[in-house]
Backbone bond lengths (Angstrom), bond angles and torsions (degrees), N, CA, C in turn:
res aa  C-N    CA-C-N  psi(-1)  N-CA   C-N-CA  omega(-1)  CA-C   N-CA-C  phi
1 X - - - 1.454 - - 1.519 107.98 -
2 X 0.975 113.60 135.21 1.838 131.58 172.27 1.464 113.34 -90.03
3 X 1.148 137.63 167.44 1.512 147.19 166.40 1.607 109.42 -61.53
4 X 1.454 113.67 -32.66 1.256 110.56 169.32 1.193 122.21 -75.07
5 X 1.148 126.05 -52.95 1.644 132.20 147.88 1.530 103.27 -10.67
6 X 1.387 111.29 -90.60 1.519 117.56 -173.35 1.328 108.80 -57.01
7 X 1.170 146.05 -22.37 1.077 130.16 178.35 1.588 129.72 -65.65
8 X 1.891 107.03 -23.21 1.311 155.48 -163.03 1.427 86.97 -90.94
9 X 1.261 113.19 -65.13 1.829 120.72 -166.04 1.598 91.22 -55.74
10 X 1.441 129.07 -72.55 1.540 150.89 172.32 1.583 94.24 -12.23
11 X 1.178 112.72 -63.66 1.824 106.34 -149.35 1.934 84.53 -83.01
12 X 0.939 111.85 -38.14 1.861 84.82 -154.17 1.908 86.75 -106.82
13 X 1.607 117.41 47.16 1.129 125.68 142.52 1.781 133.72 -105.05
14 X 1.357 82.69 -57.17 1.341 108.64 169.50 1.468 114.63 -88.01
15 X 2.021 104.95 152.50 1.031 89.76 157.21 1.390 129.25 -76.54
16 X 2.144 98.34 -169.56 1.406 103.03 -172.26 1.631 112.40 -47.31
17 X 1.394 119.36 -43.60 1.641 122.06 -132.84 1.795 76.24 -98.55
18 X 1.007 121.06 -20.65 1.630 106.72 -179.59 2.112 105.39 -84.97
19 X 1.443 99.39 -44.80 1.353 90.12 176.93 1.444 109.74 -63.56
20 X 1.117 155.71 -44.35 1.315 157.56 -176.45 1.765 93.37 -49.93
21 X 1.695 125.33 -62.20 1.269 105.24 169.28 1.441 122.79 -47.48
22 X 1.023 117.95 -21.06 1.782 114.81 -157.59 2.065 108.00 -93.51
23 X 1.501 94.49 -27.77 1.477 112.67 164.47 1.943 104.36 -48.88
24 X 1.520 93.44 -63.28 1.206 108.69 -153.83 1.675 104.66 -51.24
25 X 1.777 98.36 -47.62 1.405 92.38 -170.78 1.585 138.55 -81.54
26 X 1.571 90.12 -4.98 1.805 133.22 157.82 1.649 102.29 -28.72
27 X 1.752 96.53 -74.48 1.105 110.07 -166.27 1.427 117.58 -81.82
28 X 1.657 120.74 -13.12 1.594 113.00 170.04 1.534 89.92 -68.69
29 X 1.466 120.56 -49.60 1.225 106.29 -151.90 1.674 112.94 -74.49
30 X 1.074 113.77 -4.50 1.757 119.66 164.86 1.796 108.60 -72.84
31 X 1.102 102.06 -57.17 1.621 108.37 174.12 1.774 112.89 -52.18
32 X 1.463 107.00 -46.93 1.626 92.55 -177.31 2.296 110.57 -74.13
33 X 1.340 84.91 -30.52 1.438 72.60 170.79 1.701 128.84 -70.95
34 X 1.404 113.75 -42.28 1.872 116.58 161.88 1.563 96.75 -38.86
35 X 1.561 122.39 -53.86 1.466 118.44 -166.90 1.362 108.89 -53.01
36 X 1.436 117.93 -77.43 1.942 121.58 -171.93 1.846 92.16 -88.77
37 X 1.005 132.86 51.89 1.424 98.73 133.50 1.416 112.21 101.74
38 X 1.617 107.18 -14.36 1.961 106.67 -176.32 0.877 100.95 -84.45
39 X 1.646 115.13 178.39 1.350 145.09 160.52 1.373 79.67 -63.11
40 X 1.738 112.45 123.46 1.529 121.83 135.86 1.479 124.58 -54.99
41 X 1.377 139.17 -21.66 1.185 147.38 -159.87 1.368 98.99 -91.86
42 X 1.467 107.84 -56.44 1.776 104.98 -163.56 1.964 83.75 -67.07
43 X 1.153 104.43 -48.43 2.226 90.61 -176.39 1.450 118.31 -45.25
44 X 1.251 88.43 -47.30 1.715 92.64 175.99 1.628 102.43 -63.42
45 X 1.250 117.12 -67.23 1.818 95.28 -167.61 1.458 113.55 -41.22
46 X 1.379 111.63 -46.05 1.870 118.40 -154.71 1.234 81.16 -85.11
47 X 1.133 150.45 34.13 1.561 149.61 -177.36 1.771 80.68 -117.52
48 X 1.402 109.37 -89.71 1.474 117.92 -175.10 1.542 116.01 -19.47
49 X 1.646 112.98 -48.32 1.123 123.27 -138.20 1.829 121.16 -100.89
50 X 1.971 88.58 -13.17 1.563 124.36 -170.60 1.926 87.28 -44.65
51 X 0.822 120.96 -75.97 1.817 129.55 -158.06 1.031 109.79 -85.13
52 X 1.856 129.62 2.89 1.253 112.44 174.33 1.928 145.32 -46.97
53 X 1.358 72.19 -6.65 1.733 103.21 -178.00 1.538 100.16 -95.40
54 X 1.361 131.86 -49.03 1.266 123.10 -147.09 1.248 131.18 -50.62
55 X 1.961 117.14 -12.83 1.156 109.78 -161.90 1.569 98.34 -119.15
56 X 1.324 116.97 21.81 1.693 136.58 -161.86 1.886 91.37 -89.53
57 X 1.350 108.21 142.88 1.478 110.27 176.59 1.746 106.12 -70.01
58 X 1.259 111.68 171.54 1.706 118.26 -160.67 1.112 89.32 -90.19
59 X 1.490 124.98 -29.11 1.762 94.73 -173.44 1.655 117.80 -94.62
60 X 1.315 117.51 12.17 1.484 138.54 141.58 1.577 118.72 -48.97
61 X 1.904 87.43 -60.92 1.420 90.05 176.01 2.002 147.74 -58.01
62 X 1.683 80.25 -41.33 0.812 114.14 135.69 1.867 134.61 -29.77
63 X 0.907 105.39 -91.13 1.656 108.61 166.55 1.515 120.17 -39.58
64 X 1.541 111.19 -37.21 1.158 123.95 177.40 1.661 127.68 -57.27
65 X 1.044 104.91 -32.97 1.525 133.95 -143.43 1.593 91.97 -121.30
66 X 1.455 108.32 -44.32 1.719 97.18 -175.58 1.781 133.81 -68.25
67 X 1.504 85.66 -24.81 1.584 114.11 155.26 1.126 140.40 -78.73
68 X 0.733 116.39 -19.73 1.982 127.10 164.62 1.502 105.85 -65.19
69 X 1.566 84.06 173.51 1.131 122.24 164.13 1.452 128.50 -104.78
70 X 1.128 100.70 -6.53 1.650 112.23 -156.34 1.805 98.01 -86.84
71 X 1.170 121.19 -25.82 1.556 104.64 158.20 1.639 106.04 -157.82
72 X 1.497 98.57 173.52 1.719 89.68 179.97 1.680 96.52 -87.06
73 X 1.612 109.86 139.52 1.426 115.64 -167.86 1.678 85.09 -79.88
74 X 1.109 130.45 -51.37 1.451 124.98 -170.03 1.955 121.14 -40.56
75 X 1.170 104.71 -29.49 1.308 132.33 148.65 1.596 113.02 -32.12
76 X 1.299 114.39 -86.97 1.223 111.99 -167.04 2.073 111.97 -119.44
77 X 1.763 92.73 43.03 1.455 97.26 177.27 1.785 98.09 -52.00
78 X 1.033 126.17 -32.89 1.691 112.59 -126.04 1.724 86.69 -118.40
79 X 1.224 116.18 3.49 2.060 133.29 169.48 1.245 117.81 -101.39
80 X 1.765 110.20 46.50 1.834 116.39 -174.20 1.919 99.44 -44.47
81 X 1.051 98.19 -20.84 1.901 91.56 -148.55 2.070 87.57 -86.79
82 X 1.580 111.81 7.14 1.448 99.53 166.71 1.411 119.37 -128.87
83 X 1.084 98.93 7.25 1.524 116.07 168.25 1.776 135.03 -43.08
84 X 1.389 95.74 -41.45 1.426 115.19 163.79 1.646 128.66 -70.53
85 X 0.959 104.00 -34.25 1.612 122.38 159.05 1.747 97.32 -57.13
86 X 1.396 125.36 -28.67 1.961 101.10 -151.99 1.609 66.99 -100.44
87 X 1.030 123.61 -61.29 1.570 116.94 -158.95 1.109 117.76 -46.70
88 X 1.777 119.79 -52.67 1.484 133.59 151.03 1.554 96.89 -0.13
89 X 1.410 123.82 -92.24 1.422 143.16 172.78 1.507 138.04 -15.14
90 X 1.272 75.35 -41.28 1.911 109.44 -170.79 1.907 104.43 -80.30
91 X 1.683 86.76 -54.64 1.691 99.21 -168.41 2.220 86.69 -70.48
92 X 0.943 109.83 -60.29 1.509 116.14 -158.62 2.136 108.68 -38.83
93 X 1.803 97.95 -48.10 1.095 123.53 174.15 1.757 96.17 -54.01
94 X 1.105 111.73 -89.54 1.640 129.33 165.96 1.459 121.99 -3.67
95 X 1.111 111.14 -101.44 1.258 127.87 163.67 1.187 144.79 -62.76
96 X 1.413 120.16 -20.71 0.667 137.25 -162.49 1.876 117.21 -111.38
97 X 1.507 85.22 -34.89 1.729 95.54 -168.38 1.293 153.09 69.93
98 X 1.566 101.95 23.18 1.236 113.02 148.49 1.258 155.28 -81.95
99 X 1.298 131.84 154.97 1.431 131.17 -165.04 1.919 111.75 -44.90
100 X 1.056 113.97 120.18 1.699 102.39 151.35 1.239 118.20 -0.99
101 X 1.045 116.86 -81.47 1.874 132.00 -170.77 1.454 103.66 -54.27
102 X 1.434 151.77 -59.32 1.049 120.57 133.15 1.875 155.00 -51.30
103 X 0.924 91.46 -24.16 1.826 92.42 152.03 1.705 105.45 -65.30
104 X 0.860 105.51 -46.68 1.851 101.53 -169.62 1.917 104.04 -72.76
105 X 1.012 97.39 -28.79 1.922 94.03 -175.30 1.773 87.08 -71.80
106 X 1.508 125.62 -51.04 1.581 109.95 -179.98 1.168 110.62 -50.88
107 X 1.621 125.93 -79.93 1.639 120.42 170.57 1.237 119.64 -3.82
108 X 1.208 115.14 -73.08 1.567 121.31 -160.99 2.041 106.98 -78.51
109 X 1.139 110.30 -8.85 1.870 93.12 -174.91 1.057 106.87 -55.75
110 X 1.265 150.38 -40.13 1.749 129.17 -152.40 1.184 89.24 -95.70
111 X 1.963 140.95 -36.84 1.865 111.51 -160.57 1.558 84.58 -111.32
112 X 0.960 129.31 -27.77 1.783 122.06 -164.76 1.165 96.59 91.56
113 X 1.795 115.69 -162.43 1.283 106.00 -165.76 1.532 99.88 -172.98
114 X 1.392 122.28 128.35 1.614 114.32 176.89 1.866 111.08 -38.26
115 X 1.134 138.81 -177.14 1.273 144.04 -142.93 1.253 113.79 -53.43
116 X 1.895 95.53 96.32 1.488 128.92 -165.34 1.547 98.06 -70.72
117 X 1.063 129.17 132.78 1.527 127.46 118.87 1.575 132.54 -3.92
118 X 1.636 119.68 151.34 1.045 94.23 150.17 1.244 147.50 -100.19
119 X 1.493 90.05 -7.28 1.585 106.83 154.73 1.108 116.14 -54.45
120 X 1.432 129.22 -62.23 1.440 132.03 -156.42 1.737 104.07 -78.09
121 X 1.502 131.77 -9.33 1.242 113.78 142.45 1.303 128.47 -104.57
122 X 1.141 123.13 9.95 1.509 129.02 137.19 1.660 117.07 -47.71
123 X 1.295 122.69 -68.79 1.476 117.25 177.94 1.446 93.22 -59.01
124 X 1.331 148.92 -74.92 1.577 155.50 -158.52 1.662 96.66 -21.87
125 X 1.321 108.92 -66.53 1.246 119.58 169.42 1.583 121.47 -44.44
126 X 1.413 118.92 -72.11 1.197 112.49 -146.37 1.888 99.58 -88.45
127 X 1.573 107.22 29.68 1.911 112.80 159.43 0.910 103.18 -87.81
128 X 2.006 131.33 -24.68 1.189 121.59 -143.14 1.330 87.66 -122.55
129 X 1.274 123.43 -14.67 1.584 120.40 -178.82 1.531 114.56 -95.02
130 X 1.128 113.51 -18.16 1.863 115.87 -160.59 1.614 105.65 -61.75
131 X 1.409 104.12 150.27 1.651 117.67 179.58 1.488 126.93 -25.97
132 X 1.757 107.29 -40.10 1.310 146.80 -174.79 1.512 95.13 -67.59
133 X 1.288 149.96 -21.29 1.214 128.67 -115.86 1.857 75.79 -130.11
134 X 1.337 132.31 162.32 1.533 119.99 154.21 1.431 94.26 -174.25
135 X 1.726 103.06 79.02 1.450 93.97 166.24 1.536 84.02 -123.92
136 X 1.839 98.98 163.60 1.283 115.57 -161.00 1.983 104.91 -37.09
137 X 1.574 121.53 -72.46 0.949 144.79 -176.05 1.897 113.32 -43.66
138 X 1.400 89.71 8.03 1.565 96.44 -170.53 1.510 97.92 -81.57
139 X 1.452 118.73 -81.37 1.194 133.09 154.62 1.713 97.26 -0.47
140 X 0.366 122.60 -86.90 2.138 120.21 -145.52 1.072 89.08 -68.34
141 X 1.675 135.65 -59.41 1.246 133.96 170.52 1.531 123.67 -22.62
142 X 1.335 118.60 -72.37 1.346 126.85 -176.31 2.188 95.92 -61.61
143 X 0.714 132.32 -29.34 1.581 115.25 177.94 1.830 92.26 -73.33
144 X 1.307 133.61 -57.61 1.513 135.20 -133.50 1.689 83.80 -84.86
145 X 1.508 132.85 -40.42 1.478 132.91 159.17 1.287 115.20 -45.97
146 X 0.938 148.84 -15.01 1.596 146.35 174.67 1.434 95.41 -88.42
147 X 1.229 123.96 -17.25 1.424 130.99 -158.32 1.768 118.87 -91.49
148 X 1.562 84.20 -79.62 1.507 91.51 172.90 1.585 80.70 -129.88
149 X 1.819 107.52 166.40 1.329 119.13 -178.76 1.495 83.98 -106.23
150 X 0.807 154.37 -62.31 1.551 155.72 -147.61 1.349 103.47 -69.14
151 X 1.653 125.70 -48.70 1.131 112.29 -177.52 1.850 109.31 -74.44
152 X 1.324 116.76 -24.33 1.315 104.92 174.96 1.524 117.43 -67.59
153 X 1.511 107.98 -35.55 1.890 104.35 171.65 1.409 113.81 -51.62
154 X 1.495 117.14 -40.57 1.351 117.76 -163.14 1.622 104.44 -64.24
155 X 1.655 100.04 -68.31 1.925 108.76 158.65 1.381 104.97 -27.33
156 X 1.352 135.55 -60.68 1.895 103.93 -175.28 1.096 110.29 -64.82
157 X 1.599 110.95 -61.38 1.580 117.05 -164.39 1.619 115.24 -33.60
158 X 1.437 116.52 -50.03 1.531 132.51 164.78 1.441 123.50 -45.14
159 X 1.542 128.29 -45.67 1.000 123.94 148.17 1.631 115.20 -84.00
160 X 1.218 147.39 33.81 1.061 131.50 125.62 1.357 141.44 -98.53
161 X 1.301 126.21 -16.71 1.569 159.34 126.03 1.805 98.05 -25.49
162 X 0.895 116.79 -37.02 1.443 127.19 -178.20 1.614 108.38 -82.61
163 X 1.239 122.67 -57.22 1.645 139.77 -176.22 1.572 93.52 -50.96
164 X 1.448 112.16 -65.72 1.535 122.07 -164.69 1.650 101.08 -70.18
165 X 1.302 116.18 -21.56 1.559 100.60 -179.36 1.715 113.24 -68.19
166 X 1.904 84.35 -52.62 1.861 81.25 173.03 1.365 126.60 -72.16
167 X 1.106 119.36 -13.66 1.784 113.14 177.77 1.541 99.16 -85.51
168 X 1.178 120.38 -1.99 1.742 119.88 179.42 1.586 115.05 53.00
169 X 1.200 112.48 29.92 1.174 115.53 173.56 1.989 118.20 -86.16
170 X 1.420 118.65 166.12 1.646 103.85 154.21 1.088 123.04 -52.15
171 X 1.455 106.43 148.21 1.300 130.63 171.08 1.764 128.02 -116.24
172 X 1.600 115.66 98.83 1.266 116.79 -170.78 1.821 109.41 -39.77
173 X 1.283 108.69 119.70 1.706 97.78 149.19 1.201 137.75 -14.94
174 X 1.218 107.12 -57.01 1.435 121.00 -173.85 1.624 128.19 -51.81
175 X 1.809 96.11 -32.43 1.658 105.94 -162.16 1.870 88.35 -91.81
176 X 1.309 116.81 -22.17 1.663 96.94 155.60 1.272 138.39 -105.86
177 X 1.772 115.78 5.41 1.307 115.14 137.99 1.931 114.06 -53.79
178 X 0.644 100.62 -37.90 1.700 108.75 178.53 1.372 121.17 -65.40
179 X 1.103 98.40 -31.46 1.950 117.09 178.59 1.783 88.59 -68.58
180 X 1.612 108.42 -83.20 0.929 108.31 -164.41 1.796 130.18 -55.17
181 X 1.701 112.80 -15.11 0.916 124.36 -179.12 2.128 97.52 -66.76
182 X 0.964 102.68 -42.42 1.057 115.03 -148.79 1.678 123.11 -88.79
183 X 1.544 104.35 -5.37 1.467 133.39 -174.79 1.565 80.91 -92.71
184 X 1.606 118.38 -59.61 1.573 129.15 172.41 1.381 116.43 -9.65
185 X 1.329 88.87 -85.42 1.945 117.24 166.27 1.071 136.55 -29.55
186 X 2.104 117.34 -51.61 1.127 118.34 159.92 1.168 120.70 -90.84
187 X 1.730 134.36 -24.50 1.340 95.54 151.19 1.353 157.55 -92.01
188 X 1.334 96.91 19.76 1.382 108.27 155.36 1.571 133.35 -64.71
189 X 1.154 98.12 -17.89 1.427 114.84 -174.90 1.529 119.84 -114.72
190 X 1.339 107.01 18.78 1.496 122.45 -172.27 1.490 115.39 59.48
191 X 1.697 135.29 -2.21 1.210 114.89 -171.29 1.633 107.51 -79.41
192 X 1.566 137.15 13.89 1.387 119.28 173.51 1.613 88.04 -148.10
């Protein structure tokens, strides 16, 4: 499958107001890859392909997710609102036939994931960066993402670890394997 392919799959899956997000994050995620160094193509597809799940009923999702491999569902039974991201992965891998490394950049956009890719924080990023997007933390984000990719994962992950604390809802594993992967990362490398 190509970006055009998925882009094709994208529009006559989703709706309008979701494909218009999925455009958007297509194209951050083409731009951050020309920036550090990826294949623009594989960003652009797993760009298209991030939400192909999102508008699928839960007990799809469900089914999707309980069969894989791609994470332990027992993990994040009680995180419906990230569910679509694992299936995303599952179906894309599945059905679809793409590489791991893109199935895993879909999986992982909404919690991130201990030792990310650079694909998979390329898409991480460009859900939270795309045109569509205008929450306060967006703005600074999309400049410090052109920058470093790691320090921009950490900047979401931090305000999202934050969102889920105050709404008191679950919190996937994953997005603080990711925290902690990722405190790892930069200070090892002197950036914190």
């Amino acid at each position: 499958m190509n970006s055009e392919e998925a882009r094709k799959l994208a529009e006559t899956t989703l709706s309008k107001e979701r494909f218009y997000h999925t455009e958007c994050v297509a194209r951050a995620a083409e731009a951050l890859a020309k920036r550090h160094g990826a294949d623009p193509e594989a960003a652009k597809l797993a760009g298209y392909l991030h939400d192909i799940a999102k508008e699928r009923d839960k007990d799809d999702l469900l089914q999707m997710i309980e069969g894989s491999d791609i994470i332990d569902f027992d993990e994040i039974r009680q995180c419906p609102q990230v569910w679509h991201a694992y299936a995303g992965g599952v179906w894309a891998r599945e059905e679809l036939s793409v590489s791991d490394d893109i199935a895993g950049a879909i999986a992982h956009h909404t919690t991130a994931a201990a030792s990310m890719t650079k694909l998979d924080m390329i898409v991480f990023i460009a859900d939270f960066i795309s045109e569509d997007r205008g929450y306060d933390e967006t703005y600074d984000m999309r400049e410090l993402a052109f920058e470093s990719l790691e320090s921009a994962v950490l900047g979401i992950v931090d305000r999202q670890v934050r969102h889920i604390m105050n709404s008191r809802r679950y919190m996937d594993i994953n997005i603080i394997r990711a925290y902690n992967d990722l405190i790892g990362r930069l200070r090892d490398t002197g950036d914190i």
